[in-house]
PDB file of N, H, CA, C and O in Angstrom:
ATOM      1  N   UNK A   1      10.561 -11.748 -13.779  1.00  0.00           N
ATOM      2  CA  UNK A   1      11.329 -10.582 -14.133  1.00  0.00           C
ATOM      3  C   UNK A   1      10.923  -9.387 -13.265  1.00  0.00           C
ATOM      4  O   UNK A   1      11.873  -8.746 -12.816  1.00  0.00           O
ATOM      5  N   UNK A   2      10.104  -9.105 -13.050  1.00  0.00           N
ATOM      6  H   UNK A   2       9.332  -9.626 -13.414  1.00  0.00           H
ATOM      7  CA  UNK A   2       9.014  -7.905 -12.186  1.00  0.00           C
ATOM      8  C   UNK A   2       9.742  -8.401 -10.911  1.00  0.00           C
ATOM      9  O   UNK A   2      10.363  -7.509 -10.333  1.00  0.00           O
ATOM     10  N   UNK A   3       9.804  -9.725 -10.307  1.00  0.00           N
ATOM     11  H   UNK A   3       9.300 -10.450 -10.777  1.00  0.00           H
ATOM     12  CA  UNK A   3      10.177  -9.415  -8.914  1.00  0.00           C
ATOM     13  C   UNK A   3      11.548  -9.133  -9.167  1.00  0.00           C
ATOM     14  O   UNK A   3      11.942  -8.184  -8.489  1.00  0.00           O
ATOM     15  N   UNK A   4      12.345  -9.597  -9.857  1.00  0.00           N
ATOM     16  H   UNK A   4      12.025 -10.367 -10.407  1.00  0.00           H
ATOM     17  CA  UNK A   4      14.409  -9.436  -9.747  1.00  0.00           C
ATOM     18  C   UNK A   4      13.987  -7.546  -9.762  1.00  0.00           C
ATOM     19  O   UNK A   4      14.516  -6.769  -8.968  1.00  0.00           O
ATOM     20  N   UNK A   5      13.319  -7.260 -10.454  1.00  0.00           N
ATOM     21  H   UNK A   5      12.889  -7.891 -11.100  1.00  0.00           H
ATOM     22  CA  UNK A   5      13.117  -5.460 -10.515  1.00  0.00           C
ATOM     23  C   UNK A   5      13.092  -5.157  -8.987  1.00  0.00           C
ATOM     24  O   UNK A   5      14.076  -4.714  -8.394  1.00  0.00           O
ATOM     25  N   UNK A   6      11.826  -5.444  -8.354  1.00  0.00           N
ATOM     26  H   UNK A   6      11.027  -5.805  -8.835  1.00  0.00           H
ATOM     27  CA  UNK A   6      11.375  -4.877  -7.174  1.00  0.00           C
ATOM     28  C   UNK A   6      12.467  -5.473  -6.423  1.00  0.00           C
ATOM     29  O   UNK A   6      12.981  -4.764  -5.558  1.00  0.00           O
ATOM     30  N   UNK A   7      12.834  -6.437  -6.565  1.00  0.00           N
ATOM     31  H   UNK A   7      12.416  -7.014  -7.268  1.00  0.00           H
ATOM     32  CA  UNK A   7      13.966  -7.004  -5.063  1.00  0.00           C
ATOM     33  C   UNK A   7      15.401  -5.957  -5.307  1.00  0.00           C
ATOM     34  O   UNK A   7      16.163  -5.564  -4.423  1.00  0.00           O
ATOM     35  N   UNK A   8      15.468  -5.704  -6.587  1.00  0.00           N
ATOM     36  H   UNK A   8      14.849  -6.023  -7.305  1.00  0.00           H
ATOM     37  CA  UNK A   8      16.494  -4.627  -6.944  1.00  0.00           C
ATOM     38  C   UNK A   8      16.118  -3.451  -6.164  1.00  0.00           C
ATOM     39  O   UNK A   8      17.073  -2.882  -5.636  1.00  0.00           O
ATOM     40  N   UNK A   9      15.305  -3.095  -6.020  1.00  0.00           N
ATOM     41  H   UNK A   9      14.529  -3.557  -6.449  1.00  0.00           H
ATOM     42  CA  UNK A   9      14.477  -1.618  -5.829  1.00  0.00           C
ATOM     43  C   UNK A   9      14.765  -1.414  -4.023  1.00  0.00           C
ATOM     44  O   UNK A   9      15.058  -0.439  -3.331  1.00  0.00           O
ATOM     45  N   UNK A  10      14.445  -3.227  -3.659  1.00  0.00           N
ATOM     46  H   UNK A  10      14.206  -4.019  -4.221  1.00  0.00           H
ATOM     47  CA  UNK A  10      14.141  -3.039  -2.307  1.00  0.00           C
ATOM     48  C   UNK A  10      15.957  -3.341  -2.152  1.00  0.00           C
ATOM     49  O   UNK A  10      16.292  -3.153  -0.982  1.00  0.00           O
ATOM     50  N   UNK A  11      16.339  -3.473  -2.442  1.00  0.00           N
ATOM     51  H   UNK A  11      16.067  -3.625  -3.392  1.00  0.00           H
ATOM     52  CA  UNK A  11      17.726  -3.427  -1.711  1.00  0.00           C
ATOM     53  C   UNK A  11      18.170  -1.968  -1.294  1.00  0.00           C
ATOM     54  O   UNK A  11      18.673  -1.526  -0.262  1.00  0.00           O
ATOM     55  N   UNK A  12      17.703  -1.254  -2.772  1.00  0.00           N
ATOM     56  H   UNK A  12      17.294  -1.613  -3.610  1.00  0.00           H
ATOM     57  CA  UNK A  12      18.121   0.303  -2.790  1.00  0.00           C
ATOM     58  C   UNK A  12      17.056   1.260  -2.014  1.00  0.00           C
ATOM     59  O   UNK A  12      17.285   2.431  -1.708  1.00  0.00           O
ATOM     60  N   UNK A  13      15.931   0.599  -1.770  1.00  0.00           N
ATOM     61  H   UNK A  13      15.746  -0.352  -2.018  1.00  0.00           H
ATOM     62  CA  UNK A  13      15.215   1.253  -0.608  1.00  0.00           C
ATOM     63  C   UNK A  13      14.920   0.500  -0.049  1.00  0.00           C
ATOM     64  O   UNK A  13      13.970  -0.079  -0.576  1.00  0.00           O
ATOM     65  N   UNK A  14      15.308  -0.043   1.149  1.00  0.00           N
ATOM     66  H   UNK A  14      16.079   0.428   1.577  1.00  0.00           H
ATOM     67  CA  UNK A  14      14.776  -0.886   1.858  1.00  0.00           C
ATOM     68  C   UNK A  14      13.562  -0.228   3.167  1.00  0.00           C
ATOM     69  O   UNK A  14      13.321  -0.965   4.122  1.00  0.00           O
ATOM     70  N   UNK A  15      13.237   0.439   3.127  1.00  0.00           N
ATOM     71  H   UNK A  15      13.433   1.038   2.351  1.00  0.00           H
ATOM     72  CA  UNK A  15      11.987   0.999   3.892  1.00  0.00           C
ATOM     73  C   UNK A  15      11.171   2.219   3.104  1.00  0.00           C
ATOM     74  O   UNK A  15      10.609   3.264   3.431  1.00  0.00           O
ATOM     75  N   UNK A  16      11.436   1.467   1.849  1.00  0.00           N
ATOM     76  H   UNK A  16      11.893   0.618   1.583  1.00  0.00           H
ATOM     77  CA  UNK A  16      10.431   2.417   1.114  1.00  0.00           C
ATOM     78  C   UNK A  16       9.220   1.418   1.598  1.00  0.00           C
ATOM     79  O   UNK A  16       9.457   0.211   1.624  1.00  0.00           O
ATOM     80  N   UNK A  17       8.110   1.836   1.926  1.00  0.00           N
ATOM     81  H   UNK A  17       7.917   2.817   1.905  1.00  0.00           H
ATOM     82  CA  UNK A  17       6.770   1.138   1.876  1.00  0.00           C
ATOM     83  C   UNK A  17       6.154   0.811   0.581  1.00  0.00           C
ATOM     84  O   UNK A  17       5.590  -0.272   0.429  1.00  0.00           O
ATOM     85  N   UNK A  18       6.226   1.646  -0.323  1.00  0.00           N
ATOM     86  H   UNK A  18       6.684   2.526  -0.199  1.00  0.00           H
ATOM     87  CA  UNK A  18       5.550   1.547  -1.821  1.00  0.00           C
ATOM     88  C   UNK A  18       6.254   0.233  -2.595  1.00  0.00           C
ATOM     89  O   UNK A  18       5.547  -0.628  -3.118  1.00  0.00           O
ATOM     90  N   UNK A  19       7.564   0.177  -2.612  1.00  0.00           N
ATOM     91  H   UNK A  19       8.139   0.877  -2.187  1.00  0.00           H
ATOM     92  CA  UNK A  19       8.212  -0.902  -3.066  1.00  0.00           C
ATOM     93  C   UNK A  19       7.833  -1.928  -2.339  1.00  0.00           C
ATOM     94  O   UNK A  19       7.349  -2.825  -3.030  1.00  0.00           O
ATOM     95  N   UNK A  20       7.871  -2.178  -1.038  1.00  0.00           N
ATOM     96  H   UNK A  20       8.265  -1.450  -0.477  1.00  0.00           H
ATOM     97  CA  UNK A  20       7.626  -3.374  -0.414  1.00  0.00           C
ATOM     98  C   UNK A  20       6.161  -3.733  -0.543  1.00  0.00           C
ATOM     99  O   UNK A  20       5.715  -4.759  -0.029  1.00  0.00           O
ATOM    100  N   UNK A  21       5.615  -3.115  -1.046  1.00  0.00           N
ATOM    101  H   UNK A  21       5.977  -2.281  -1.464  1.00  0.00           H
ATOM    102  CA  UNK A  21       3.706  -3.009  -1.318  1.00  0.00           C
ATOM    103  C   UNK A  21       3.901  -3.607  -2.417  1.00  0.00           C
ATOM    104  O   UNK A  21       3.343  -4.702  -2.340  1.00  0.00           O
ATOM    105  N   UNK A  22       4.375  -3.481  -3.359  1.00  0.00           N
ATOM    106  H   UNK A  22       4.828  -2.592  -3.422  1.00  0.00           H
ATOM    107  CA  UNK A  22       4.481  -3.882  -5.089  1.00  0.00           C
ATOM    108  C   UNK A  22       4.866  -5.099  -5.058  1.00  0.00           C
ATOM    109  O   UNK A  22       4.218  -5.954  -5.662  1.00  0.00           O
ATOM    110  N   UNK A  23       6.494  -5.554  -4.037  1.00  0.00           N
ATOM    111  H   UNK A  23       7.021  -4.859  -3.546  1.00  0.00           H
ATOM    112  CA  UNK A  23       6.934  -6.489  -3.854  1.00  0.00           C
ATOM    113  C   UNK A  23       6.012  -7.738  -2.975  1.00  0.00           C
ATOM    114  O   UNK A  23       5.827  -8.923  -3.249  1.00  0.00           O
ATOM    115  N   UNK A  24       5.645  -7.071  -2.065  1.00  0.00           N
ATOM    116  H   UNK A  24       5.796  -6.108  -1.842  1.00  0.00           H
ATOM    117  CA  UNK A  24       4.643  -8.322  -1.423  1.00  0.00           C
ATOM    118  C   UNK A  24       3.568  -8.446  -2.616  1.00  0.00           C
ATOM    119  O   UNK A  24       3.687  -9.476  -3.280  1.00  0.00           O
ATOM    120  N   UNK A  25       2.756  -7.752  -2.917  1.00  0.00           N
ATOM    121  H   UNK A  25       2.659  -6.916  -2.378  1.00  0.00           H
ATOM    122  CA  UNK A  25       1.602  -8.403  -4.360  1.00  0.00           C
ATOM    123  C   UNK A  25       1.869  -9.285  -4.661  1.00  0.00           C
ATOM    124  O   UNK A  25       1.398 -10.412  -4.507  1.00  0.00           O
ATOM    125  N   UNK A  26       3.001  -8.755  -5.338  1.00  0.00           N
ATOM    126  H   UNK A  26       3.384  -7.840  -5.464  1.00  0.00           H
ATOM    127  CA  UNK A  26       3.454  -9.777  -6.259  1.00  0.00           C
ATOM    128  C   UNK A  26       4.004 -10.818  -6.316  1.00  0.00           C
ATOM    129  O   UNK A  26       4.100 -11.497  -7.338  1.00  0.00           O
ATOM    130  N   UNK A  27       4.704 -11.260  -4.589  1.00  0.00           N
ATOM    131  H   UNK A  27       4.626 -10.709  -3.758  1.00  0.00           H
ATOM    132  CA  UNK A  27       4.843 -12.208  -4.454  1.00  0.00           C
ATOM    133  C   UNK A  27       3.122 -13.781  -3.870  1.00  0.00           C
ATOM    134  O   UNK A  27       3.035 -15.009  -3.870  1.00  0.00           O
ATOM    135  N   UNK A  28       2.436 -12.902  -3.598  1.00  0.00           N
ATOM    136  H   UNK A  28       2.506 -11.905  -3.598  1.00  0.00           H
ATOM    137  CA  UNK A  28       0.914 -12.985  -3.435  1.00  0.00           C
ATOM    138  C   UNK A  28       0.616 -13.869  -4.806  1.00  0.00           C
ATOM    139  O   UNK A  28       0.337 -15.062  -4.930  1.00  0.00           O
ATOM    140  N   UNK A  29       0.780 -12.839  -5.762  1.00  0.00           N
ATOM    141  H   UNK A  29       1.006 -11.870  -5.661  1.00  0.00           H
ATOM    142  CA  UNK A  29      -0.076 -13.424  -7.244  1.00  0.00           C
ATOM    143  C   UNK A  29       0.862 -14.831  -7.866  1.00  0.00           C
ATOM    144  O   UNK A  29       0.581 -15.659  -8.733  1.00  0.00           O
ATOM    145  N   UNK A  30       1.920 -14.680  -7.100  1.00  0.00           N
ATOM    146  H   UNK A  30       2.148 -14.008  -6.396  1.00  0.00           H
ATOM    147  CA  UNK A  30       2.724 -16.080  -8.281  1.00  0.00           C
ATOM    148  C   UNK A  30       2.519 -16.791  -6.452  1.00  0.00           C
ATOM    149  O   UNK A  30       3.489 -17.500  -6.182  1.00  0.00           O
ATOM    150  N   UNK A  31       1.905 -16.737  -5.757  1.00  0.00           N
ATOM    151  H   UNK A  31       1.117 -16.161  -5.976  1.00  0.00           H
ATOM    152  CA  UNK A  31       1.558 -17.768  -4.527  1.00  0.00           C
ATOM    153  C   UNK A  31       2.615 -18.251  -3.769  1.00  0.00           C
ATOM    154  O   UNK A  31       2.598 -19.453  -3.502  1.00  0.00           O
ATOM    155  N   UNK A  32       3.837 -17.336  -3.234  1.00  0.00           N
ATOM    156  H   UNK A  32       3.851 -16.360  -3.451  1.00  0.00           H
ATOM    157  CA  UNK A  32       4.713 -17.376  -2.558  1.00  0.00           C
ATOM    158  C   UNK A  32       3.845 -16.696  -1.388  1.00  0.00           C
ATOM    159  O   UNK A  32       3.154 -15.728  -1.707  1.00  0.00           O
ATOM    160  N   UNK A  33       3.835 -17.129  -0.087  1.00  0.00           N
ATOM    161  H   UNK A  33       4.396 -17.916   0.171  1.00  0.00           H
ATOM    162  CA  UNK A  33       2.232 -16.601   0.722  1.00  0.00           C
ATOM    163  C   UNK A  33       4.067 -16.009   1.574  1.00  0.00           C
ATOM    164  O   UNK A  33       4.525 -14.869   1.491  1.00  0.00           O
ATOM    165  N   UNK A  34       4.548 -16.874   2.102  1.00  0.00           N
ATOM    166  H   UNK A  34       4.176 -17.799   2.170  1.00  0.00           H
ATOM    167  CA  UNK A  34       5.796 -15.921   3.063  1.00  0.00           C
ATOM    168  C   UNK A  34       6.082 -15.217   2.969  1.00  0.00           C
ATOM    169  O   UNK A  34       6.167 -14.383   3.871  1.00  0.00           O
ATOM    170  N   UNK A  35       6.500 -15.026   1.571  1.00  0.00           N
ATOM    171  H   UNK A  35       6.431 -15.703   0.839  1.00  0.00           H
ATOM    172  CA  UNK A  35       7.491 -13.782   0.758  1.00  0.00           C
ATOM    173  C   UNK A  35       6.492 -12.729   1.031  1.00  0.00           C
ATOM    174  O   UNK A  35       6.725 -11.735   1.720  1.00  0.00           O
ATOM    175  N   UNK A  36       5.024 -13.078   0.281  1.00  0.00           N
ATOM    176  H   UNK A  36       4.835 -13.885  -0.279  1.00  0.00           H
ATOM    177  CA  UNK A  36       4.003 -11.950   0.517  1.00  0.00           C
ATOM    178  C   UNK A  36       3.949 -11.133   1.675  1.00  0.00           C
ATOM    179  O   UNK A  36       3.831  -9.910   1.748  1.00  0.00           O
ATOM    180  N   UNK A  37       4.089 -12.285   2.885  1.00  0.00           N
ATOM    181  H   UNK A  37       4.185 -13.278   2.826  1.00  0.00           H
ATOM    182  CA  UNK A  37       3.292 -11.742   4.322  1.00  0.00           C
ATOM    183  C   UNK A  37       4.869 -10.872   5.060  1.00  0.00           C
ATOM    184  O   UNK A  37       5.005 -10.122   6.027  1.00  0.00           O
ATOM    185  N   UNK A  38       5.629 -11.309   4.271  1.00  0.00           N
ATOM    186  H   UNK A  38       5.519 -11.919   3.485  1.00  0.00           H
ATOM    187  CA  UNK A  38       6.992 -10.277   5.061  1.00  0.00           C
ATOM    188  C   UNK A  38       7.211  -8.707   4.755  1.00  0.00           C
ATOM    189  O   UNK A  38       7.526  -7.687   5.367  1.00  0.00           O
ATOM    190  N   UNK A  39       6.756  -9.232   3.057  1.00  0.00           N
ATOM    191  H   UNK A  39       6.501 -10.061   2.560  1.00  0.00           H
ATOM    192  CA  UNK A  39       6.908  -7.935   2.552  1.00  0.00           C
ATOM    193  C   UNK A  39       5.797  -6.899   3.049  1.00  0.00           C
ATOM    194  O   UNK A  39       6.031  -5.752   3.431  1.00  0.00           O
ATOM    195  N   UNK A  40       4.618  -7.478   2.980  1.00  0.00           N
ATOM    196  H   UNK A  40       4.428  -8.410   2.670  1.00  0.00           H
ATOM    197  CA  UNK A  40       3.584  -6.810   3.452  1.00  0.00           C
ATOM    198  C   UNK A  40       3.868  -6.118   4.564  1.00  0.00           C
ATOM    199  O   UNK A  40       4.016  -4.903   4.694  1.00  0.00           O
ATOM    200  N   UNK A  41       3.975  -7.509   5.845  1.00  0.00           N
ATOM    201  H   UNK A  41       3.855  -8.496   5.740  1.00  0.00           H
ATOM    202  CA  UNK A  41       4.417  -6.588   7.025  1.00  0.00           C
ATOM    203  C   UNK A  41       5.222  -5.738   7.256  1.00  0.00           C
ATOM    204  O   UNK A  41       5.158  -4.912   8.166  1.00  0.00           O
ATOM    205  N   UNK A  42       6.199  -5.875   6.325  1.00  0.00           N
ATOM    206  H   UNK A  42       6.251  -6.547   5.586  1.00  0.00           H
ATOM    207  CA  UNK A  42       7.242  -4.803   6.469  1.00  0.00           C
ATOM    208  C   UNK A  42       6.956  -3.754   6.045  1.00  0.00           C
ATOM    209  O   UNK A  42       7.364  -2.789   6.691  1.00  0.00           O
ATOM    210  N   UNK A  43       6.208  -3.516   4.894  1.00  0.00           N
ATOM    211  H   UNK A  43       5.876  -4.300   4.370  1.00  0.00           H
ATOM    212  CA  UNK A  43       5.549  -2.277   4.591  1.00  0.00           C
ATOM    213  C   UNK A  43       4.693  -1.680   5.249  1.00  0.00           C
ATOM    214  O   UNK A  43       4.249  -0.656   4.731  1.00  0.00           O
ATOM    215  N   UNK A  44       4.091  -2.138   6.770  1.00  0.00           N
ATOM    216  H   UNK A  44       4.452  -2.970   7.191  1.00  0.00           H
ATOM    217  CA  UNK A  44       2.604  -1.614   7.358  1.00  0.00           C
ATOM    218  C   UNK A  44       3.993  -1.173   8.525  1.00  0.00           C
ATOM    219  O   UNK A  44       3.861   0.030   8.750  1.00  0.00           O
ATOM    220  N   UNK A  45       4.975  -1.616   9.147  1.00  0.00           N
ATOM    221  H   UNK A  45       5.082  -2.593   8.965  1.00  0.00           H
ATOM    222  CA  UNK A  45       5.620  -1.512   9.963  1.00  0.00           C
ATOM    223  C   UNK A  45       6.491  -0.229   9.524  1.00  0.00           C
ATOM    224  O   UNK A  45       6.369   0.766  10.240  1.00  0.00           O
ATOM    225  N   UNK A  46       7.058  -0.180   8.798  1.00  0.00           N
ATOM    226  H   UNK A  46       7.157  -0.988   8.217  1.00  0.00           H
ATOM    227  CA  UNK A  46       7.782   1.358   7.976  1.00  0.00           C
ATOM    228  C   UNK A  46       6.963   2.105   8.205  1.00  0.00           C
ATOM    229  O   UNK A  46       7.198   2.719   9.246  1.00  0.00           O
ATOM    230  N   UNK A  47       5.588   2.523   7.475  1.00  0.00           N
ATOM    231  H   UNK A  47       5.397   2.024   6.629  1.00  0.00           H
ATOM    232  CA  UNK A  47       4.583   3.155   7.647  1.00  0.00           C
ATOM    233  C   UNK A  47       3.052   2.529   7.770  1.00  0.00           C
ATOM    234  O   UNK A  47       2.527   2.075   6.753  1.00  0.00           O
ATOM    235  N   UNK A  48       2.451   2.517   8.851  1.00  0.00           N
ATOM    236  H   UNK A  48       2.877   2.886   9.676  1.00  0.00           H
ATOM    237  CA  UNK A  48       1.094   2.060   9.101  1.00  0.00           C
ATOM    238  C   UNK A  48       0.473   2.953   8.413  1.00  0.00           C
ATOM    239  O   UNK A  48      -0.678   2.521   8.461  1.00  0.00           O
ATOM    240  N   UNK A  49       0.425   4.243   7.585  1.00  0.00           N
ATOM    241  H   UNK A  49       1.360   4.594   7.546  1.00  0.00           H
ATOM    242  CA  UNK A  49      -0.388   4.962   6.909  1.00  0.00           C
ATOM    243  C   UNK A  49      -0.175   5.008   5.653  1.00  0.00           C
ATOM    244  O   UNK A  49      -0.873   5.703   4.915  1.00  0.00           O
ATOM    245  N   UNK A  50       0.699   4.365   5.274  1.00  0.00           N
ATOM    246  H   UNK A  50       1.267   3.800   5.873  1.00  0.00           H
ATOM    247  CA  UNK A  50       1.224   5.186   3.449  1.00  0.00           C
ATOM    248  C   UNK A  50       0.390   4.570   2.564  1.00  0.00           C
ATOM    249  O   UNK A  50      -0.060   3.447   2.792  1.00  0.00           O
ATOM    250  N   UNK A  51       0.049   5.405   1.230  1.00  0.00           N
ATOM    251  H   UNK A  51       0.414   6.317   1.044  1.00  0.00           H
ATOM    252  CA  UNK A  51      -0.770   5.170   0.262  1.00  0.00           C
ATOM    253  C   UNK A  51      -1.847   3.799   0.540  1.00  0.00           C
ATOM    254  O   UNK A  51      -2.956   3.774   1.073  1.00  0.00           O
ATOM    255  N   UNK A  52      -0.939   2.598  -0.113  1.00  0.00           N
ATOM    256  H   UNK A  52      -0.037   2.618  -0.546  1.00  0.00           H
ATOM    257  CA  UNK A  52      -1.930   1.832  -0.055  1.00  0.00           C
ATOM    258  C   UNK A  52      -1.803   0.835   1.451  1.00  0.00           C
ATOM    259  O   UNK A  52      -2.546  -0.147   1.428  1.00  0.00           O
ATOM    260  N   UNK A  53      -1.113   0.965   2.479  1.00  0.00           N
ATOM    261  H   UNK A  53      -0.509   1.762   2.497  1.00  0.00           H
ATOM    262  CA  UNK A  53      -1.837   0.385   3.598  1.00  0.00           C
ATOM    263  C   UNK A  53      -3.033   0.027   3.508  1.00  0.00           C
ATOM    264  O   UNK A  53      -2.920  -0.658   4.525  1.00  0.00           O
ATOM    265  N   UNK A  54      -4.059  -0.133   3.224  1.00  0.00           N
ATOM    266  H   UNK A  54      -4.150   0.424   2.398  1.00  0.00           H
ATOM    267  CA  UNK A  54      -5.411  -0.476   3.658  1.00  0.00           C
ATOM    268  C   UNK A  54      -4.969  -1.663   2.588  1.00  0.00           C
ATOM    269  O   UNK A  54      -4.868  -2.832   2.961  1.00  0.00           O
ATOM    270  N   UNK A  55      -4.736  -1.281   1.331  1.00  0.00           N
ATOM    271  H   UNK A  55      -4.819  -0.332   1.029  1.00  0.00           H
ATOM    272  CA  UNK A  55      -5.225  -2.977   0.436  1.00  0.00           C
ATOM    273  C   UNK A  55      -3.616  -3.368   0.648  1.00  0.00           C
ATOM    274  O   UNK A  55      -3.276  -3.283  -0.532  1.00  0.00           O
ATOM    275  N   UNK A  56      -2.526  -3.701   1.286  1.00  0.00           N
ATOM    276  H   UNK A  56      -2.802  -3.770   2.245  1.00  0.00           H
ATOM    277  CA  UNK A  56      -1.376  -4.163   1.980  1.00  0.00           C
ATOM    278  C   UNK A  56      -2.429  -5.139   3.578  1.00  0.00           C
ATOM    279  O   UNK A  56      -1.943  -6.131   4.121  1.00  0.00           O
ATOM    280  N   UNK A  57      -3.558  -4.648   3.928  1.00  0.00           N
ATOM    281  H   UNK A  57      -3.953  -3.842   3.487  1.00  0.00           H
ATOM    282  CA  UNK A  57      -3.664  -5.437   4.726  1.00  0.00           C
ATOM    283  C   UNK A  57      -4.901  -6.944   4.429  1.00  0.00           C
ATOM    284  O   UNK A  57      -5.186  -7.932   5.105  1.00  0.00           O
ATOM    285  N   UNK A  58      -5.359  -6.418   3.059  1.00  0.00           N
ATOM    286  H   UNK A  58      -5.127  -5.615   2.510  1.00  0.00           H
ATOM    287  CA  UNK A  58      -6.043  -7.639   2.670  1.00  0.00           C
ATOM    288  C   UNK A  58      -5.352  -8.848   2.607  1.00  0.00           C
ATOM    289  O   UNK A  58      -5.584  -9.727   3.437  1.00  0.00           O
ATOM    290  N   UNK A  59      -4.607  -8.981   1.802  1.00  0.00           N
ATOM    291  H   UNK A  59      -4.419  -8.266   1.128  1.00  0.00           H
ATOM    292  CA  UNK A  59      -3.521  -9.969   1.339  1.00  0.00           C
ATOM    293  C   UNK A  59      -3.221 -10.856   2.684  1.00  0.00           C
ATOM    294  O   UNK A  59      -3.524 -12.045   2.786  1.00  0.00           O
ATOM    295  N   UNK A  60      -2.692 -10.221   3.513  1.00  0.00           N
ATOM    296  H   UNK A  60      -2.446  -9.255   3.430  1.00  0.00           H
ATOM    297  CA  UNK A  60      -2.415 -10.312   4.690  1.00  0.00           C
ATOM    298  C   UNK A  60      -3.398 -11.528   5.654  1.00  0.00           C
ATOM    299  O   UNK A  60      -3.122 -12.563   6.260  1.00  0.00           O
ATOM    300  N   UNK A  61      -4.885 -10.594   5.346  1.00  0.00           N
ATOM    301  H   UNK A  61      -5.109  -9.753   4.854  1.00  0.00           H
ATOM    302  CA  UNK A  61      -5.594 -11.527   6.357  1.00  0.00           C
ATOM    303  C   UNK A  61      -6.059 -12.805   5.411  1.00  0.00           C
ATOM    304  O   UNK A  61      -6.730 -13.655   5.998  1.00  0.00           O
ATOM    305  N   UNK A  62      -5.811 -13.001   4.196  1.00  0.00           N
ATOM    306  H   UNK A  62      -5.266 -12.311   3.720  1.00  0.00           H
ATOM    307  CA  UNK A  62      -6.487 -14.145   3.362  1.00  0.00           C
ATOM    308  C   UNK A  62      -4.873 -15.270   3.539  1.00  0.00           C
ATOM    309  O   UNK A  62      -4.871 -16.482   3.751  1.00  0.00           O
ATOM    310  N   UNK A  63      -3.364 -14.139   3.324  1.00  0.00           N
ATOM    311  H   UNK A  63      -3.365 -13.154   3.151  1.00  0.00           H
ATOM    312  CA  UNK A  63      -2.287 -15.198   3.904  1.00  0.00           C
ATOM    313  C   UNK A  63      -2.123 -15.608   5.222  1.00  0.00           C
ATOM    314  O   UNK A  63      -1.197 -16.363   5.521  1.00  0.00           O
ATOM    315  N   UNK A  64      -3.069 -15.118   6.200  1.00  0.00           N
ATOM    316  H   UNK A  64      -3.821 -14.505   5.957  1.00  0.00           H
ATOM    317  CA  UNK A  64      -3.059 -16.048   7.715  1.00  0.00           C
ATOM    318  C   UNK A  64      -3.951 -16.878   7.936  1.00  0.00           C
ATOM    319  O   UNK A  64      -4.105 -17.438   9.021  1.00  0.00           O
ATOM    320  N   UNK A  65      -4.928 -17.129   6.521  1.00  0.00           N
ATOM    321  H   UNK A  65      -4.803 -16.675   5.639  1.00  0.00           H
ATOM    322  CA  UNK A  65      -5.745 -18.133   7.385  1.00  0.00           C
ATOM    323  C   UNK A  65      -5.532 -19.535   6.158  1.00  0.00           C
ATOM    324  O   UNK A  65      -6.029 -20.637   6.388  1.00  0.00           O
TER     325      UNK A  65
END
């Protein structure tokens, strides 16, 4: 239910970084690693600085290896 929200969210912002931060997690915690690593990247690529960038890039290096 939480992701149909955020995928709602990201349609209506699609370069919000904060949404795509929420949205990659969470695709992380139910172990969709793709979904995670797109959303992620897409959120460091919009903005390499916003809020949580730094823990957007953990996820990241534990879904490339």
């Amino acid at each position: 239910m939480a992701i149909r929200a955020l995928e709602d969210s990201r349609t209506k912002k699609p370069d919000d970084p904060d949404v795509l931060y929420r949205l990659g997690m969470t695709y992380a915690k139910r172990g969709d690693q793709p979904k995670a690593r797109e959303a992620l990247e897409r959120a460091l690529t919009v903005n390499p600085a916003f809020a949580s960038a730094e823990s957007a890039r953990q996820p990241l290096v534990t879904v490339s290896q």
